[in-house]
C-alpha atoms as a printed R data frame, in Angstrom:
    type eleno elety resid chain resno       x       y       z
1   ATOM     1    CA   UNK     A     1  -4.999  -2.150   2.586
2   ATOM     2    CA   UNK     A     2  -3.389  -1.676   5.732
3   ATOM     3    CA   UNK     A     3  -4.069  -5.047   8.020
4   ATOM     4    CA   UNK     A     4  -2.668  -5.001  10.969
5   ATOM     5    CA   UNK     A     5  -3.751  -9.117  11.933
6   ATOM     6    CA   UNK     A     6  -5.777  -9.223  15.002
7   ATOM     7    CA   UNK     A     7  -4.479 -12.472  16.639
8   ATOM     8    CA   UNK     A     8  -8.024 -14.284  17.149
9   ATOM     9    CA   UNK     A     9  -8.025 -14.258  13.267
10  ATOM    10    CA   UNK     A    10  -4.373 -15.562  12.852
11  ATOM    11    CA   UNK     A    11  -5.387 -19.039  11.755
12  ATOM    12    CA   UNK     A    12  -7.945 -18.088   9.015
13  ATOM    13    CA   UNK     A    13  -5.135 -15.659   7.267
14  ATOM    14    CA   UNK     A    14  -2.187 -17.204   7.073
15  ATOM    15    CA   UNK     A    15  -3.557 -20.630   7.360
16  ATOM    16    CA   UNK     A    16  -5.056 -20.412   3.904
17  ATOM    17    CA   UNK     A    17  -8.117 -18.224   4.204
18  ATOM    18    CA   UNK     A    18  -8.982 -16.249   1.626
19  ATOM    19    CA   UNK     A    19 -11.556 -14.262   3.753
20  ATOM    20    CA   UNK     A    20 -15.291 -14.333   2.051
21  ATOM    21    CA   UNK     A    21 -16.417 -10.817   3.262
22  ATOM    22    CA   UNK     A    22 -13.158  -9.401   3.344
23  ATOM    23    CA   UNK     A    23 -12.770  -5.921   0.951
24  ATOM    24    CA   UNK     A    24 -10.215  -6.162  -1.166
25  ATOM    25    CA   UNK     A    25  -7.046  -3.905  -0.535
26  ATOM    26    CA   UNK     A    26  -8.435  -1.104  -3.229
27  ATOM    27    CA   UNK     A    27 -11.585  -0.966  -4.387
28  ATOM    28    CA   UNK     A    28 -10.888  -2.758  -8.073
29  ATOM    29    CA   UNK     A    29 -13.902  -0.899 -10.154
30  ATOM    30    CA   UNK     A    30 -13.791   2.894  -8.265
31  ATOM    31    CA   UNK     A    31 -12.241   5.052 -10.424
32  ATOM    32    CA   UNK     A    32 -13.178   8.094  -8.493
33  ATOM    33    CA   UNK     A    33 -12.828   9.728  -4.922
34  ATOM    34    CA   UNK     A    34 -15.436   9.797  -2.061
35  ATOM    35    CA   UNK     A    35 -16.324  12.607  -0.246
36  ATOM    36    CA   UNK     A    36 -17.406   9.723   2.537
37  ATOM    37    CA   UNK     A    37 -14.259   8.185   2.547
38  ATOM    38    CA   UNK     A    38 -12.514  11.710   2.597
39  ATOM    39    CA   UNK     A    39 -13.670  11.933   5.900
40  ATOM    40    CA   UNK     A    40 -14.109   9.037   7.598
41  ATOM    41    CA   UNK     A    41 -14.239   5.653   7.241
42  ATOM    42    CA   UNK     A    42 -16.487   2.838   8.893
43  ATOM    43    CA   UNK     A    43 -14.652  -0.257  10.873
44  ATOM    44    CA   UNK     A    44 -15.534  -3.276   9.982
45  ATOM    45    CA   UNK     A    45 -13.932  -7.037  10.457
46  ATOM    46    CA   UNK     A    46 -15.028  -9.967   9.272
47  ATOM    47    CA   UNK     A    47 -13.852 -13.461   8.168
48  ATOM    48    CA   UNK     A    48 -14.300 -17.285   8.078
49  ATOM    49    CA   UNK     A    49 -11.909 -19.916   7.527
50  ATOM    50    CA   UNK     A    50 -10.822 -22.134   4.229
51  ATOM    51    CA   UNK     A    51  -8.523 -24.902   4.020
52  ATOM    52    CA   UNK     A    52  -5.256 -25.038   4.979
53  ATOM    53    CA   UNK     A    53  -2.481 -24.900   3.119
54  ATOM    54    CA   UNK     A    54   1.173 -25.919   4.465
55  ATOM    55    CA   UNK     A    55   3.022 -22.917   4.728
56  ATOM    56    CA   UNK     A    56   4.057 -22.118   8.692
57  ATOM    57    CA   UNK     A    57   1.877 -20.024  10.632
58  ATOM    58    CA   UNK     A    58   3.619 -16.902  11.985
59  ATOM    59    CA   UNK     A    59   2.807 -16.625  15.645
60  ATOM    60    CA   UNK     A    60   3.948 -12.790  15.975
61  ATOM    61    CA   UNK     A    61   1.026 -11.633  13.249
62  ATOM    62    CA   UNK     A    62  -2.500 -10.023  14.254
63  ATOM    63    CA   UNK     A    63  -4.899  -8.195  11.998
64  ATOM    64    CA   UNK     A    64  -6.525  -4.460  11.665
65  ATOM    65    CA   UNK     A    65 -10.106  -4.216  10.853
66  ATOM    66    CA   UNK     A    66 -10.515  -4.120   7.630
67  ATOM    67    CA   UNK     A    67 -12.511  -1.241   5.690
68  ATOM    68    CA   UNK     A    68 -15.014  -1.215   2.968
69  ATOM    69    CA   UNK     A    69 -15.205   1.868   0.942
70  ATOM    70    CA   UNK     A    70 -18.448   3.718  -0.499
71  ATOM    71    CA   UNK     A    71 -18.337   5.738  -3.930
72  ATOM    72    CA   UNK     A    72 -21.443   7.738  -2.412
73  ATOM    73    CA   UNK     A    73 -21.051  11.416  -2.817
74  ATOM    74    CA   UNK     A    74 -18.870  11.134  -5.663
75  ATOM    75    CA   UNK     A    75 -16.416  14.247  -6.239
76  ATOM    76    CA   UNK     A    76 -14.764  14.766  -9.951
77  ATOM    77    CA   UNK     A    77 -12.088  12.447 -10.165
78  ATOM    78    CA   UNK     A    78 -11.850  10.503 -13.192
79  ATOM    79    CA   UNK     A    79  -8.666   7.863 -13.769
80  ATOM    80    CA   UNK     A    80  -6.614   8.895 -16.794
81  ATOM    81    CA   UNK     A    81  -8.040   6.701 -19.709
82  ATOM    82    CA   UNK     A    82  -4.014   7.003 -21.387
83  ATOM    83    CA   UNK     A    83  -3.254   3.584 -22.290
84  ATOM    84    CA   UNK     A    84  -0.651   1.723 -20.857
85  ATOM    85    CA   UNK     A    85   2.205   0.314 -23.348
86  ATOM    86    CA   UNK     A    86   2.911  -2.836 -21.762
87  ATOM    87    CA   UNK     A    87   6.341  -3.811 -20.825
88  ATOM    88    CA   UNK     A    88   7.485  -7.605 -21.674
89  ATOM    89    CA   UNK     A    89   5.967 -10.539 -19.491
90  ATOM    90    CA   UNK     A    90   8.128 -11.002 -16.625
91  ATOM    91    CA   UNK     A    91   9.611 -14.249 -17.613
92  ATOM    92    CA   UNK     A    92  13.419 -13.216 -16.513
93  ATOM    93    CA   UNK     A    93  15.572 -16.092 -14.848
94  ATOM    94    CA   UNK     A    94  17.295 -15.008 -11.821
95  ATOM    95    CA   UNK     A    95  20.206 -16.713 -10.808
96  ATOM    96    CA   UNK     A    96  18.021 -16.581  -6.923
97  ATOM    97    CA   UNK     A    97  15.741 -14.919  -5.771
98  ATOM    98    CA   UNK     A    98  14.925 -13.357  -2.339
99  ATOM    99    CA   UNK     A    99  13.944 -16.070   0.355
100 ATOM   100    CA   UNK     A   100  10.834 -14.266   1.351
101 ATOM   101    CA   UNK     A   101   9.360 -14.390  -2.226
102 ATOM   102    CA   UNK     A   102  11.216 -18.061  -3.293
103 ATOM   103    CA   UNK     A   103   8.384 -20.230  -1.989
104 ATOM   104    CA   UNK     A   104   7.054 -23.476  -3.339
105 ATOM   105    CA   UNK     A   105   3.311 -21.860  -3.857
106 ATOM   106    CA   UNK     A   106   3.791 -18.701  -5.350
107 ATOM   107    CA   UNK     A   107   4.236 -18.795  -9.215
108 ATOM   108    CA   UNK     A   108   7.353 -18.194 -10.962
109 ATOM   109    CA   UNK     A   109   5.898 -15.077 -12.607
110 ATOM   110    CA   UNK     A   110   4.580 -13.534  -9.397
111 ATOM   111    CA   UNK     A   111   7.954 -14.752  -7.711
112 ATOM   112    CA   UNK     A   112  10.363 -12.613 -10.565
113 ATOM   113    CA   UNK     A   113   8.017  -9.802 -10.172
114 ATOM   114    CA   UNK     A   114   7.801  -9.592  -6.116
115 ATOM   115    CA   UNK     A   115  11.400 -10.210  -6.203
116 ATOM   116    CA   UNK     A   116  12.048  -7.165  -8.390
117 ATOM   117    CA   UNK     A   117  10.012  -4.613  -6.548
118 ATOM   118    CA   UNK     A   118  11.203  -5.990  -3.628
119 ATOM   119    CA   UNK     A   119  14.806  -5.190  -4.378
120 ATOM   120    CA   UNK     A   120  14.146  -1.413  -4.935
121 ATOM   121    CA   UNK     A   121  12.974  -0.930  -1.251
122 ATOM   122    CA   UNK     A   122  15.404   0.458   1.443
123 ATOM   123    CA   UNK     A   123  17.235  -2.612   2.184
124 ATOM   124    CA   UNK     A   124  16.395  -2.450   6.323
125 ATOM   125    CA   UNK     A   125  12.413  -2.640   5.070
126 ATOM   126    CA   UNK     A   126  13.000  -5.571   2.711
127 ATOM   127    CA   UNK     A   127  13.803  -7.403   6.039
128 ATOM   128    CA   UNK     A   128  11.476  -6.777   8.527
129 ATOM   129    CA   UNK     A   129   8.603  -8.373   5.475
130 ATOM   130    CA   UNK     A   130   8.566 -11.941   7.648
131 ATOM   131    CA   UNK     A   131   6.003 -13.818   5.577
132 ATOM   132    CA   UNK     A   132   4.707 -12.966   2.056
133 ATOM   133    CA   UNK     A   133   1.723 -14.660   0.539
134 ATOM   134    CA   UNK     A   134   0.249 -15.196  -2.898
135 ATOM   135    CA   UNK     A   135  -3.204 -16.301  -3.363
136 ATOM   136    CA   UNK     A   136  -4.601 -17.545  -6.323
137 ATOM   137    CA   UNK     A   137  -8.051 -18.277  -4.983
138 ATOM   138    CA   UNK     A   138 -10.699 -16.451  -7.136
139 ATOM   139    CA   UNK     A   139 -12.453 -14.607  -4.186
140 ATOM   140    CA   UNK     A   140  -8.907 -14.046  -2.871
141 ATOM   141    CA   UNK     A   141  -8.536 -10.664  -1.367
142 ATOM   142    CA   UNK     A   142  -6.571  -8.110  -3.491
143 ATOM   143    CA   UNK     A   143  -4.457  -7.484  -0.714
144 ATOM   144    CA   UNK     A   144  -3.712  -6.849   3.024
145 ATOM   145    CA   UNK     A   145  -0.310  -6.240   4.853
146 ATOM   146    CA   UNK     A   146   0.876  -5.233   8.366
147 ATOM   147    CA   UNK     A   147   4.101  -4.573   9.744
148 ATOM   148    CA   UNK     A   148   5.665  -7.571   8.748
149 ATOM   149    CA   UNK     A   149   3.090  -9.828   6.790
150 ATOM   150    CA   UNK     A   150   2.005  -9.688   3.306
151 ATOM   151    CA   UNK     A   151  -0.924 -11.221   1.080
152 ATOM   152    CA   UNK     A   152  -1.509 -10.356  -2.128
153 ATOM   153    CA   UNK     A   153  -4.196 -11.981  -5.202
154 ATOM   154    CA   UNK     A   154  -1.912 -13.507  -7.820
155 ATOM   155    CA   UNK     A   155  -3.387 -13.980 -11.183
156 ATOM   156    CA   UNK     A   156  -3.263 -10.296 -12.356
157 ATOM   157    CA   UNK     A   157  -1.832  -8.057 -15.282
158 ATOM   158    CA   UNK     A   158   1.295  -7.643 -14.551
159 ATOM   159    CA   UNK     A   159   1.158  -3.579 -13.933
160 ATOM   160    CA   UNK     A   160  -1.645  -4.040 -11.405
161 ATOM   161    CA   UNK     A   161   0.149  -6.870  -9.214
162 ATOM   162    CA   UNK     A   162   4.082  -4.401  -8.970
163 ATOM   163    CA   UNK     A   163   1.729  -1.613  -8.254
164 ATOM   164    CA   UNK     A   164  -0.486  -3.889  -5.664
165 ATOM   165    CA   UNK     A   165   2.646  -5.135  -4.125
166 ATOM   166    CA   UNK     A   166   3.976  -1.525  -3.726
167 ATOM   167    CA   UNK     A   167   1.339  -0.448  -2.380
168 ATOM   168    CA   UNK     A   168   1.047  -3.125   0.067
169 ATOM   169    CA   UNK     A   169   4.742  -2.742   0.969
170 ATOM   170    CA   UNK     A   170   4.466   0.683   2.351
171 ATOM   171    CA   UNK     A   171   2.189  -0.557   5.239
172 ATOM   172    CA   UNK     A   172   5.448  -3.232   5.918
173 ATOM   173    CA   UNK     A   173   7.345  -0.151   5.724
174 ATOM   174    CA   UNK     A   174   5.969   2.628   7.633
175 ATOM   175    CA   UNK     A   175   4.439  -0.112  10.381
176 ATOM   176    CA   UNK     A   176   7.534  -2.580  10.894
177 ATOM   177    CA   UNK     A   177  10.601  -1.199   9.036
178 ATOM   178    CA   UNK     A   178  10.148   2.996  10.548
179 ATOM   179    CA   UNK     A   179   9.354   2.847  14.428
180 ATOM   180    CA   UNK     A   180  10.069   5.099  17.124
181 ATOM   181    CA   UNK     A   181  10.969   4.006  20.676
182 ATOM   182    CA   UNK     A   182   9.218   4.436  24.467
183 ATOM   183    CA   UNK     A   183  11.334   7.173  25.432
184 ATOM   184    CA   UNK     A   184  10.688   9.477  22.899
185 ATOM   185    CA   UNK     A   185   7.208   9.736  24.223
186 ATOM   186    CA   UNK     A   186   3.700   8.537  22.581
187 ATOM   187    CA   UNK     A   187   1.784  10.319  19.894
188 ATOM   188    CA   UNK     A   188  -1.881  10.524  19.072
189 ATOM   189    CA   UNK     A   189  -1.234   8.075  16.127
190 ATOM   190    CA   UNK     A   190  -1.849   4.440  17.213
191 ATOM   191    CA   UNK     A   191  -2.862   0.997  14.801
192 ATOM   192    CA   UNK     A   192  -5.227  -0.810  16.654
193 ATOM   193    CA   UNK     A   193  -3.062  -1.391  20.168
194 ATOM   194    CA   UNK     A   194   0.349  -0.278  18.357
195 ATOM   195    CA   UNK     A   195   0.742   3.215  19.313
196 ATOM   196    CA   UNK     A   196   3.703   5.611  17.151
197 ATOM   197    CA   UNK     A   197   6.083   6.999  19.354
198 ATOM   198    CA   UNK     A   198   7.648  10.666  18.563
199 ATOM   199    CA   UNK     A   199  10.566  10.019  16.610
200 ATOM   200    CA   UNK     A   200   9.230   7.334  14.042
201 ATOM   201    CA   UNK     A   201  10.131   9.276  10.771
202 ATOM   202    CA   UNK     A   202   6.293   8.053   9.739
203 ATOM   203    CA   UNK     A   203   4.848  10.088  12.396
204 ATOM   204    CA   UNK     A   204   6.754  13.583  10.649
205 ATOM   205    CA   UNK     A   205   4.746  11.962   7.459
206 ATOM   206    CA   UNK     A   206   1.273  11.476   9.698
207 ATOM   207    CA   UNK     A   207   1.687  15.019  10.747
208 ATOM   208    CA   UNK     A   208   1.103  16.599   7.214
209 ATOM   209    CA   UNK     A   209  -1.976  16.185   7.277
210 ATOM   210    CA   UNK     A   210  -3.201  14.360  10.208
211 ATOM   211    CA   UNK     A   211  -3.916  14.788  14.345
212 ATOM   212    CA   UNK     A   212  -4.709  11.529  14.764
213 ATOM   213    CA   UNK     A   213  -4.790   7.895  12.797
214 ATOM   214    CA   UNK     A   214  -7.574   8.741  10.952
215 ATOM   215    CA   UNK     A   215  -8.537  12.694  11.799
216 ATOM   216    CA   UNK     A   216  -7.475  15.054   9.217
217 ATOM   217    CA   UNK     A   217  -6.111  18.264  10.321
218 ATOM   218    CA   UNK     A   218  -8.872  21.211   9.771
219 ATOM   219    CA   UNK     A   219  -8.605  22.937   6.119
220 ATOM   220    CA   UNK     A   220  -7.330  19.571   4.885
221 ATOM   221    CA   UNK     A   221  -9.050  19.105   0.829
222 ATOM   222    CA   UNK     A   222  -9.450  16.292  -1.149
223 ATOM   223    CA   UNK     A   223  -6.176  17.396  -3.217
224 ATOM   224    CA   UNK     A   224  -4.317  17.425  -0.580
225 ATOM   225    CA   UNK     A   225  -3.975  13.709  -0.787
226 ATOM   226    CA   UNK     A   226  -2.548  11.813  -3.778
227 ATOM   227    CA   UNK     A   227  -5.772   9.610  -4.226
228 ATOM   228    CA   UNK     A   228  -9.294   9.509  -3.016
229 ATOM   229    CA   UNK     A   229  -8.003   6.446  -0.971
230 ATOM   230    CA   UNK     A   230  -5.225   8.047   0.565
231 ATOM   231    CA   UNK     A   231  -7.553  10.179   2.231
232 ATOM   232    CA   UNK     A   232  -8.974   7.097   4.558
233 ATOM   233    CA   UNK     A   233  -6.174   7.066   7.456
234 ATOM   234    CA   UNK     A   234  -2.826   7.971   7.574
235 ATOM   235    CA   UNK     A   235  -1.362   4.589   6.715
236 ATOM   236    CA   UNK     A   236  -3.292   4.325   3.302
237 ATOM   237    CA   UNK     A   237  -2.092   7.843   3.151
238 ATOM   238    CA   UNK     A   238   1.546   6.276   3.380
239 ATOM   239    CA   UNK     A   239   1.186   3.760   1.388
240 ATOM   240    CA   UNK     A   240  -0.187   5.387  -1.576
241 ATOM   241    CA   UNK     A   241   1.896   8.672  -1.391
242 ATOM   242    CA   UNK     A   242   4.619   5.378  -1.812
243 ATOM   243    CA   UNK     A   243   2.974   3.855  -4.625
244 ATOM   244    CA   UNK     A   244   2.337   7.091  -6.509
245 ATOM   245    CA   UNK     A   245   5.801   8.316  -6.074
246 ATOM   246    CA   UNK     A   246   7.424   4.821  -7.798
247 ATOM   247    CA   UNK     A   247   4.851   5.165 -10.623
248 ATOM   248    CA   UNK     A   248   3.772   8.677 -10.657
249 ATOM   249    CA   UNK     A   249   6.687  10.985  -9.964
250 ATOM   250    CA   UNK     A   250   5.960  13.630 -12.588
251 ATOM   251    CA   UNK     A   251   2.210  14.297 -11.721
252 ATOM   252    CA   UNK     A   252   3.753  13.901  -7.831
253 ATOM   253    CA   UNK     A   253   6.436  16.677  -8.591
254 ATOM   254    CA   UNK     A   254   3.597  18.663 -10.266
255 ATOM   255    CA   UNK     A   255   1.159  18.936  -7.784
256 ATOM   256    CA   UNK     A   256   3.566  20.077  -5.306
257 ATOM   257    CA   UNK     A   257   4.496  22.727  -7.461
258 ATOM   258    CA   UNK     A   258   1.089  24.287  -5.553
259 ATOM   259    CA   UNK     A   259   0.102  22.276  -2.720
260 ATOM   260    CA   UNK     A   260   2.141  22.578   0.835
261 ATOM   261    CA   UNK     A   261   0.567  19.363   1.469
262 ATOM   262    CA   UNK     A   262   1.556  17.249  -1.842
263 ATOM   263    CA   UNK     A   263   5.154  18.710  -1.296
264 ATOM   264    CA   UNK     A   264   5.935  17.717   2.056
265 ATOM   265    CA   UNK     A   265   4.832  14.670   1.469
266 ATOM   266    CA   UNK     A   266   7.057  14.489  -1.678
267 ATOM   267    CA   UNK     A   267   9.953  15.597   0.586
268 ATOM   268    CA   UNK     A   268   9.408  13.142   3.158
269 ATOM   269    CA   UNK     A   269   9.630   9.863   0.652
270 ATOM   270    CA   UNK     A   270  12.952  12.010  -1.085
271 ATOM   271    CA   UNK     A   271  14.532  12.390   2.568
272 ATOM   272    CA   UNK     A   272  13.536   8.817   3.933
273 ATOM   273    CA   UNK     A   273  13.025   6.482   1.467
274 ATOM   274    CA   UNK     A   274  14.536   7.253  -2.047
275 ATOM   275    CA   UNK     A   275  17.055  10.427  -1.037
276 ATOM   276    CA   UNK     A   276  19.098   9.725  -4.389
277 ATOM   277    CA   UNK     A   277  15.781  11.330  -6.045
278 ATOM   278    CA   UNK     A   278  14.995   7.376  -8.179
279 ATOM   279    CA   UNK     A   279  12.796   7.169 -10.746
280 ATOM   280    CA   UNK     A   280  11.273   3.640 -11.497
281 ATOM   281    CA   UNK     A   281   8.182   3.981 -12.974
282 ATOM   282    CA   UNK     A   282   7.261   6.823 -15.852
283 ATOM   283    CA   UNK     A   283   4.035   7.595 -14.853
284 ATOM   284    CA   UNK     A   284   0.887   7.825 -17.869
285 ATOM   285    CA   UNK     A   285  -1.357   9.854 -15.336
286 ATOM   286    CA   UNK     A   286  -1.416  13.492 -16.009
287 ATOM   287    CA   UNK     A   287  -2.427  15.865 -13.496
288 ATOM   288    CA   UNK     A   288  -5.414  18.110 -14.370
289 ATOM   289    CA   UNK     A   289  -6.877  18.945 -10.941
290 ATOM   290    CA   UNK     A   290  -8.487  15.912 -10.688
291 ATOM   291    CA   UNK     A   291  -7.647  13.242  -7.998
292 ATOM   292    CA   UNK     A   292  -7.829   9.721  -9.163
293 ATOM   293    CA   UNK     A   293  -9.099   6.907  -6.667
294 ATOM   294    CA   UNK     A   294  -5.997   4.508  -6.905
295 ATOM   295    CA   UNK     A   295  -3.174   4.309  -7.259
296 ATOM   296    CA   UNK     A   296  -2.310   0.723  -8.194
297 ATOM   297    CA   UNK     A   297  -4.858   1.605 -11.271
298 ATOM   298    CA   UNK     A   298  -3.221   4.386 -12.514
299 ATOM   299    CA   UNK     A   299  -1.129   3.760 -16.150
300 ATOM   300    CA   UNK     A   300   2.467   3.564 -16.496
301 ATOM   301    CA   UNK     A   301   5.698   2.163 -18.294
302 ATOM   302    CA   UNK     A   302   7.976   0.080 -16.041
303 ATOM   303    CA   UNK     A   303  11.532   1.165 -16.701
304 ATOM   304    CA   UNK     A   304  13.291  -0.955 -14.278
305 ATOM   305    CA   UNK     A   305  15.950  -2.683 -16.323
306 ATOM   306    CA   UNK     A   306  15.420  -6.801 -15.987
């Protein structure tokens, strides 16, 4: 989930909270698409504070509202039940690891992993993630990012957490590591105060399907988005059109066989992001018409060499 950290709630975050009310990054049980969601989501922010724990509190961060999602008016869009052969624990020893993942209260397995995904992001992007965060609380939330702050649940299977972090990287990417300047004029795309200036490469993204942060352009379908989630705003529309292109490349190359939309948006990640055409993931979720709910849930093998 895109959160871009509203400062009044700076302290509860990154000072330890794991936020009671706070919806998790992706809905963890919906295996299907919403037509509610399709078109509009509901704002909602809410939190209260936990201990503290001693990592430094980064002055620069604020938070979105965060959204809760409703599997009311269900349209057919069942997850792939293939199942997943499951790549080695990652229990690799890295001569280091990246400073941004090698603290003192994140796990060595989540550290390898982070570090690895990481490493396959546009090297500009890797650096403008200022503070990363692993929580192991059980009511943790399954994620949240913003342009330069991450938090993800540790604990998980291994598949869900690189997928999770993925996904939770493209918010750091399109909202901190792609930005536009002043004189290139404003567009009608803004996060909270943040507005998206004309020639941020994410606003050529936005415009596929989008005249505004979270107004789809008329004629726009459910399949015209490469989950039921992506269909919420334009930055979940980023950041899963990210995560389904490292894990899902051949049902992503598929569908834009027919859709205009699916393809541009398959463009834009080959132009910006991966233009050497990289494969990482092979993707278990065959394309049948249907459009699954999330990403981060869909199968895969992991064919990243350790």
């Amino acid at each position: 989930m895109r959160a871009k950290l509203l400062a009044i709630l700076i302290g509860s975050v990154l000072l330890g909270v794991a936020p009671n009310a706070t919806p998790s990054s992706i809905a963890r049980n919906h295996t299907v698409a919403s037509i509610g969601s399709f078109w509009q989501g509901k704002i909602n922010s809410t939190s209260s504070a936990k201990k503290p724990t001693s990592r430094p509190l980064y002055a620069s961060v604020k938070r979105t509202a965060l959204r809760p999602r409703s599997t009311r008016n269900v349209i057919v869009a069942q997850v792939t039940t293939t199942p997943v052969i499951n790549p080695q624990p990652a229990t690799r020893k890295v001569s280091s690891l990246l400073p941004i993942v090698d603290q003192p209260d994140i796990r060595e397995r989540e550290k390898i992993i982070a570090d690895e995904v990481f490493r396959l992001m546009p090297e500009k992007c890797i650096a403008a993630l200022k503070s990363f965060y692993v929580r192991y609380e059980p009511d943790a939330p399954r994620g949240l990012a913003g342009k330069e702050n991450m938090i993800v649940k540790g604990g998980l299977p291994e598949e869900e957490f690189r997928a999770l972090l993925v996904h939770e990287f493209g918010h750091v990417m399109d909202l901190g590591c792609f930005q536009g300047s002043v004189s290139s004029g404003e567009t009608a795309f803004k996060d909270g105060g943040d507005i998206m200036y004309n020639d941020d490469p994410s606003v050529q993204f936005y415009d596929i399907s989008w005249t505004a942060s979270n107004v789809q352009k008329a004629g726009m379908k459910p399949e015209d988005f490469v989950t039921g989630y992506a269909s919420w705003d334009v930055f979940e529309d980023f950041s899963e059109s990210l995560a389904y292109y490292v894990f899902q490349r051949s049902a992503f190359t598929e569908r834009a066989r027919s859709n205009a939309s699916i393809a541009a948006k398959l463009r834009w990640f080959e132009t910006y992001v991966f233009p050497n055409g990289k494969t990482l993931g092979q993707g278990l979720h065959t394309w049948s018409g249907e459009v699954p709910w999330d990403s981060t849930k869909l199968p895969y093998n992991w064919n990243v060499a350790r």
